[in-house]
N, CA, C and O atoms as a DFTB+ gen file, in Angstrom:
276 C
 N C O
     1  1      41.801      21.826     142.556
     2  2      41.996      23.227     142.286
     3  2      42.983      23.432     141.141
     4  3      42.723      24.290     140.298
     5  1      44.088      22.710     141.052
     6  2      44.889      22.907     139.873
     7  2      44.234      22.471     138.708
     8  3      44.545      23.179     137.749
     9  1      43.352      21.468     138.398
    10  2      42.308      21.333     137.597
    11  2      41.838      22.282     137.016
    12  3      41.708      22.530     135.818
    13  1      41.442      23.108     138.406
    14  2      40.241      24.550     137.603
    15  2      41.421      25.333     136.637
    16  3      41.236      25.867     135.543
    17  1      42.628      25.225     137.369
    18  2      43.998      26.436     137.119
    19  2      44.058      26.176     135.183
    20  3      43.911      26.973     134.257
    21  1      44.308      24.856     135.215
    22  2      44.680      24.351     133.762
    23  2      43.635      24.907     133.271
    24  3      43.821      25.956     132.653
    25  1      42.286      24.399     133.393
    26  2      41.350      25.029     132.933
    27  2      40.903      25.931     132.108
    28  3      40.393      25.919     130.988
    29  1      41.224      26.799     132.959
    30  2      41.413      28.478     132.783
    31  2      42.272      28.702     131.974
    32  3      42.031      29.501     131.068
    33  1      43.233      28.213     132.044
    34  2      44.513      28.432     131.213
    35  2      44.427      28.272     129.705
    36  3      44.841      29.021     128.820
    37  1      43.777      27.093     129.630
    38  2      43.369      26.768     128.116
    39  2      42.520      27.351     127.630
    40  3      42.445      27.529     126.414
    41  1      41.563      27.844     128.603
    42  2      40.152      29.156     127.923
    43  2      41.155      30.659     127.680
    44  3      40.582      31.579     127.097
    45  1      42.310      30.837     128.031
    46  2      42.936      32.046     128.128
    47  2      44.028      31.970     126.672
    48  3      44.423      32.878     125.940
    49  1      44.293      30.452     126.645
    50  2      45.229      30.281     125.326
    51  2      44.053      30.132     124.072
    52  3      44.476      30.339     122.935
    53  1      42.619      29.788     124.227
    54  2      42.164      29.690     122.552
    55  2      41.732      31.228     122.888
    56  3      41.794      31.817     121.808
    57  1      41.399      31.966     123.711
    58  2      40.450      33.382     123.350
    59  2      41.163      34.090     122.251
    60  3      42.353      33.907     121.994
    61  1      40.551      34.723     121.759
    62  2      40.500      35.597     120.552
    63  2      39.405      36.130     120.343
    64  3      38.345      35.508     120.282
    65  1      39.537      37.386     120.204
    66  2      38.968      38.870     119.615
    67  2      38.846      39.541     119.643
    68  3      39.448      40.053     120.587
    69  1      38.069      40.463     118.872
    70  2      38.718      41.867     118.337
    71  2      37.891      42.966     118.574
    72  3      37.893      44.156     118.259
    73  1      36.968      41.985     119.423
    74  2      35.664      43.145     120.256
    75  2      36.451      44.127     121.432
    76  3      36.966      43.657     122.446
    77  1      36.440      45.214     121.172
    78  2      36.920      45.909     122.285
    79  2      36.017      45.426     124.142
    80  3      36.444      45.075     125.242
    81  1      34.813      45.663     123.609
    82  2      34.167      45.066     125.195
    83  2      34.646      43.678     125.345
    84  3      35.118      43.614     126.481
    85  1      34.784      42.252     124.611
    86  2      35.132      41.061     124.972
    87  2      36.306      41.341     125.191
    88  3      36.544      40.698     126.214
    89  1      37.312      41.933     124.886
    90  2      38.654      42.444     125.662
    91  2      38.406      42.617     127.058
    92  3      38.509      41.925     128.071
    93  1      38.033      43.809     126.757
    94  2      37.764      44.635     128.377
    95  2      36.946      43.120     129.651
    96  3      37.057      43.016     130.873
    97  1      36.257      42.286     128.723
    98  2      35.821      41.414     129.840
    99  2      36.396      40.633     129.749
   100  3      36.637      40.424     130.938
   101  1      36.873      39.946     129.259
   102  2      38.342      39.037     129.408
   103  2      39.796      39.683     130.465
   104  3      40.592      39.023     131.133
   105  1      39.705      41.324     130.250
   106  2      40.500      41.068     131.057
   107  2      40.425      41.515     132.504
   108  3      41.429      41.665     133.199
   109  1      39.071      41.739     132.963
   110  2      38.527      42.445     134.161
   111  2      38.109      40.533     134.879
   112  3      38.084      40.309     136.089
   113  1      37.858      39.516     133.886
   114  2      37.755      38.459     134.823
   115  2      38.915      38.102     134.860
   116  3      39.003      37.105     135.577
   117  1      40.048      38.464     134.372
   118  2      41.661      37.835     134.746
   119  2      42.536      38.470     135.650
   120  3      43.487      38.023     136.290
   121  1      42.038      39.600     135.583
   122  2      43.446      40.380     135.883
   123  2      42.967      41.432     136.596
   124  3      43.742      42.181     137.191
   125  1      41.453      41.630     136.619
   126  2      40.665      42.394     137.506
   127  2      40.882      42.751     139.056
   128  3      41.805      42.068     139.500
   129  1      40.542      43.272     139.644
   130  2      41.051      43.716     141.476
   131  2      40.007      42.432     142.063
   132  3      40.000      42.006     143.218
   133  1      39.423      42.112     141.289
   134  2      38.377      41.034     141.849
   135  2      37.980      39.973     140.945
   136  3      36.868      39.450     140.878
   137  1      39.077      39.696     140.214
   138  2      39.509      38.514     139.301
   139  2      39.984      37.605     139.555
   140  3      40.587      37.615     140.628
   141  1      39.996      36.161     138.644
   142  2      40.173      34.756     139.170
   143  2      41.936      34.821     139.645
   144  3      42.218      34.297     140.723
   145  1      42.877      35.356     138.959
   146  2      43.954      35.546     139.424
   147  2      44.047      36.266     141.047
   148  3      44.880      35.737     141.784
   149  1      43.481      37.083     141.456
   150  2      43.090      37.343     142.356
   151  2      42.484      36.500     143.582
   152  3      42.660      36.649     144.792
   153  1      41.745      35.605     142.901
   154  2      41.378      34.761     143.627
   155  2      42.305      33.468     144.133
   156  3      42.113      32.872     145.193
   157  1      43.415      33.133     143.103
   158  2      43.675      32.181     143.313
   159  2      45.308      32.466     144.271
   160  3      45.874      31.592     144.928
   161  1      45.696      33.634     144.132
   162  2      46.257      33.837     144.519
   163  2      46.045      33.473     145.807
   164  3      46.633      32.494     146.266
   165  1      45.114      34.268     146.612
   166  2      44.604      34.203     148.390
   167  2      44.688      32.813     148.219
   168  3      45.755      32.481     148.734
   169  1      44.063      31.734     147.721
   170  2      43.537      30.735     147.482
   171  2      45.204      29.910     148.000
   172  3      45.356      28.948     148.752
   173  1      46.025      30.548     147.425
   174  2      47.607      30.021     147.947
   175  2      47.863      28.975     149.452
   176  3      48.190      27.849     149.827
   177  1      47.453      30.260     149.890
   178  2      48.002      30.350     151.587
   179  2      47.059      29.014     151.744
   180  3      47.384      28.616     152.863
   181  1      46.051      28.083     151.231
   182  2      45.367      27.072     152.005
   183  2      45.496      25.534     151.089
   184  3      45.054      24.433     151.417
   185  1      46.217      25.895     149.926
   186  2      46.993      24.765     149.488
   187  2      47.987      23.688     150.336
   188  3      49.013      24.238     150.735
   189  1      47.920      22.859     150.537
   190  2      48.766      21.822     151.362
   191  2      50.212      22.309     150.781
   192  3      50.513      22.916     149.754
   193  1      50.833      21.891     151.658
   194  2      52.509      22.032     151.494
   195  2      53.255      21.105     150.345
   196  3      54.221      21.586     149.753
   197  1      52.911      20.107     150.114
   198  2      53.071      19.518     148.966
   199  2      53.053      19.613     147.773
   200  3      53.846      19.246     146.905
   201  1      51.407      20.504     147.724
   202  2      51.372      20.987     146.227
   203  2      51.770      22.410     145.741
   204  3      51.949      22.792     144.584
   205  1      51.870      23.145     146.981
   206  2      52.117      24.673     147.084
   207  2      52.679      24.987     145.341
   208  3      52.092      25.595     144.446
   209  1      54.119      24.253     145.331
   210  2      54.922      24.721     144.264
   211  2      54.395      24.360     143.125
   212  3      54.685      25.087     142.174
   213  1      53.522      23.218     142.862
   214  2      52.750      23.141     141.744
   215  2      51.645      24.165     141.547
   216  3      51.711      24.707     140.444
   217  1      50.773      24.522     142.223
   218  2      49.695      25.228     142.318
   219  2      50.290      27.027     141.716
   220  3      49.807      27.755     140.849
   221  1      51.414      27.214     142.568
   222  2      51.659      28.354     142.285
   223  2      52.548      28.567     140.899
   224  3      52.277      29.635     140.351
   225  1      53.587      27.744     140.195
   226  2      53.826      27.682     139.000
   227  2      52.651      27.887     138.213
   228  3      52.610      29.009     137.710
   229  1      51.633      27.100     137.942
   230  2      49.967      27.094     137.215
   231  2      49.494      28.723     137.713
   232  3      49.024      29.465     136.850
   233  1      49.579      28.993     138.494
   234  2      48.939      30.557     138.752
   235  2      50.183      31.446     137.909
   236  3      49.933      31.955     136.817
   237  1      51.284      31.540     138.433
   238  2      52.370      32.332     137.250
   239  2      51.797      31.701     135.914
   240  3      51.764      32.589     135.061
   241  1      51.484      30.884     135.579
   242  2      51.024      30.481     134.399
   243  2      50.112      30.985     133.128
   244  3      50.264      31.202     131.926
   245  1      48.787      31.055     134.390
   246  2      47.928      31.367     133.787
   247  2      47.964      32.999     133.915
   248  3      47.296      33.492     133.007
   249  1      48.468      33.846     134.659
   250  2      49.053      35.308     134.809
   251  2      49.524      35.788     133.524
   252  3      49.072      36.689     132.817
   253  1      50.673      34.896     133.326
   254  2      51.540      35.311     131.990
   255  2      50.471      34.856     130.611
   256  3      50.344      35.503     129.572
   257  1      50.183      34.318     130.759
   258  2      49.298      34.126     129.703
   259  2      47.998      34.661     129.617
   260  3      47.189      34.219     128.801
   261  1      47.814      35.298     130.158
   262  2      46.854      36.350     130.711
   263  2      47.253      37.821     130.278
   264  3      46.739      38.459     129.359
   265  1      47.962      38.109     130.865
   266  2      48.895      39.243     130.263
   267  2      48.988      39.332     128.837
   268  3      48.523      40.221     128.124
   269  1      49.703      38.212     128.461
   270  2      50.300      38.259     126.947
   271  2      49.004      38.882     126.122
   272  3      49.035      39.911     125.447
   273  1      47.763      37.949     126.348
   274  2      46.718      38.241     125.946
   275  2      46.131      39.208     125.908
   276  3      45.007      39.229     125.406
């Protein structure tokens, strides 16, 4: 799962452009009420105890960089 997290993260650091709709869908799959941040969040609570603090740093991660964007 932190796999997918990085993932994402790196599709969120090259995006670029200047399409108002590729905006709007970039940020309705990020940051949407029913977006992957959204998802991964719930996704928390069933992470093992070990990785919890990794998993959830990578989600602040990909959030802020989400945002910025």
């Amino acid at each position: 799962m932190i796999d997918q997290l990085k993932k994402h993260i790196a599709e969120v650091q090259r995006f670029s452009s200047e399409d108002p709709e590729a905006i709007e869908a970039f940020r309705i799959k990020y940051l949407g009420k029913k977006g992957l941040l959204n998802d991964f969040f719930k996704a928390l609570k069933d992470v093992p105890k070990e990785k919890k603090r990794e998993f959830g740093q990578q989600v602040n991660t990909l959030k802020v960089a989400a945002s910025d964007k």
